[in-house]
C-alpha positions, -999 to +999 in steps of 0.1 A: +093+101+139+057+102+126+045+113+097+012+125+097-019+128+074-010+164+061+028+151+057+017+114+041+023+137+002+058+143+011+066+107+023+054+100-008+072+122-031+103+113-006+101+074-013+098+079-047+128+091-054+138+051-050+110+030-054+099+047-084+069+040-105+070+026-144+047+029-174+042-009-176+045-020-135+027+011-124+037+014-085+047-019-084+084-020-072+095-058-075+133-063-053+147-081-086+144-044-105+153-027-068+189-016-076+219-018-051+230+015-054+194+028-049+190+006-020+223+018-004+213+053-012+174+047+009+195+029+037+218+064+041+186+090+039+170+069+065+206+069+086+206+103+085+169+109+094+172+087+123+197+103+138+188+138+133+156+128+150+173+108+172+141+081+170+129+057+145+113+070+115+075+053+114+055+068+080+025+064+058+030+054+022+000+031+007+018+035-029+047+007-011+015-016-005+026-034-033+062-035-025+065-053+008+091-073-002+114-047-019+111-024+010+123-052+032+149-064+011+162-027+015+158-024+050+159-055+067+148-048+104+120-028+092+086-037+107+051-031+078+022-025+102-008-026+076-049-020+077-073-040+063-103-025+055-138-038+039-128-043-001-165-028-010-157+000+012-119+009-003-134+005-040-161+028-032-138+053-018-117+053-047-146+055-069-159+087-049-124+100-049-120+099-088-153+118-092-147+145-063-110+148-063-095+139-095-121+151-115-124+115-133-091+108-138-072+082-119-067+082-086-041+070-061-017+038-064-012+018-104-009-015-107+009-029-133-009-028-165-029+004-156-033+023-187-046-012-207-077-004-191-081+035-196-107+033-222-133+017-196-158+034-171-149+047-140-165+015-119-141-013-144-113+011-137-116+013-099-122-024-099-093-032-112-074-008-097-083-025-064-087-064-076-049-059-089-034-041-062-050-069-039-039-096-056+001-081-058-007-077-020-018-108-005+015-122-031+040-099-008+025-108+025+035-142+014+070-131+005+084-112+039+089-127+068+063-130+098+073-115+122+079-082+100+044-078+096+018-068+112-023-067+106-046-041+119-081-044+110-100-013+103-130-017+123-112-029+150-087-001+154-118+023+152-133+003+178-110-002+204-074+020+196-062+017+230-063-022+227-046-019+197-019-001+200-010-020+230-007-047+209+011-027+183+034-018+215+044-053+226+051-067+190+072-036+179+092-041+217+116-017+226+119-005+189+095+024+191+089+048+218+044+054+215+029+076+227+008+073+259-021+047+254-040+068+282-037+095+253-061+079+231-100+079+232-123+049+244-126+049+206-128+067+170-162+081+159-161+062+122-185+074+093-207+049+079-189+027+056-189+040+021-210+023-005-214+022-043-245+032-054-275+008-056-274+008-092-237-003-094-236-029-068-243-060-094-222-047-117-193-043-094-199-078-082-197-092-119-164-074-122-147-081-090-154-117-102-138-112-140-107-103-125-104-123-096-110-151-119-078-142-140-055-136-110-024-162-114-027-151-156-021-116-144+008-123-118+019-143-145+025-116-169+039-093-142+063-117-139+075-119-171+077-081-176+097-080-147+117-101-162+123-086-188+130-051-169+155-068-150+171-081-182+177-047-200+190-033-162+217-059-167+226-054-203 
């Protein structure tokens, strides 16, 4: 079952319901504060989804981006199929998004540590946003298993789905019925890569460096508020 764009909310709200968000960790869903029952509980819904629909249930949820290894921990055959895209390019789409969507507030997925950095401008917010959520990322790629994971890169889908999703055919196997690879166009008309404005762009590279700089401090702490969550879950 595929759950598309217009459906991606309710996947959202759905998953939620287990891997839920914190004040201090944000989105972030480590599996040491990933319950048993809660994981029993996800394992059942997605039971019963599957065989209602009598197929496997393939869905969209970026706010699990940072949880790789929690949602394999819960289900263990499950295959992450994830797109990279140009880091200027996501940042600037955030940064458009918060000023067109969510009339300056924040946007989309929070990392831990989120609100510490509320009282700063829109670009320092969005940087971070991004810097933290990649940094919790390329930590959970490390942490599941290979062959549970699979990279897409943006451009490359846009340029040539067909050869893609052949590819995406053969490493998922007999796990997941495609669709028709005749079905797909030569390729996707993509819009011009969004950009920050001129007047942002040194700025944007000063920050990117500030807190890329402080990376294994910031894991650092998560870690230790993790621990600590997982200490009063056992109390």
């Amino acid at each position: 079952m595929v759950i598309g764009e217009k459906k991606s909310r309710c996947s959202e709200v759905l998953w939620s319901r287990w891997f839920r968000p914190t004040f201090e960790l944000g989105h972030y869903v480590p599996p040491e504060i990933l319950g048993d029952r809660q994981a029993e509980s996800a394992r059942k819904m997605l039971t019963s989804i599957t065989a209602i629909a009598g197929r496997p249930y393939v869905f969209k949820n970026v706010y699990l981006t940072m949880s790789l290894s929690a949602l394999i921990k819960t289900f263990p055959d499950a295959r992450v199929v994830l797109v990279k895209r140009d880091f200027e390019a996501i940042c600037a789409s955030v940064y458009k998004a918060r000023a067109e969507i969510s009339g300056g507030n924040w946007w989309s997925i929070r990392p831990p540590f989120w609100s510490e950095i509320l009282d700063k401008d829109q670009l320092e917010q969005t940087v971070y946003q991004c810097v933290r959520t990649k940094q919790l990322l390329d930590r959970e790629i490390d942490r599941i298993p290979p062959d549970r994971l699979m990279t897409i890169d943006y451009e490359r889908l846009c340029e040539s789905p067909r050869q893609i999703l052949q590819r995406a055919q053969e490493w998922a196997g007999a796990m997941l019925n495609w669709r028709a690879v005749s079905d797909l166009p030569d390729a996707f008309r993509r819009q011009s890569p969004k950009r920050l404005p001129s007047s942002e762009e040194e700025r944007f590279t000063d920050l990117v460096e500030k807190f890329s700089g402080d990376g294994e401090e910031y894991l650092a702490r998560v870690d230790e508020q993790v621990r600590l969550k997982q200490q009063m879950t056992d109390e």
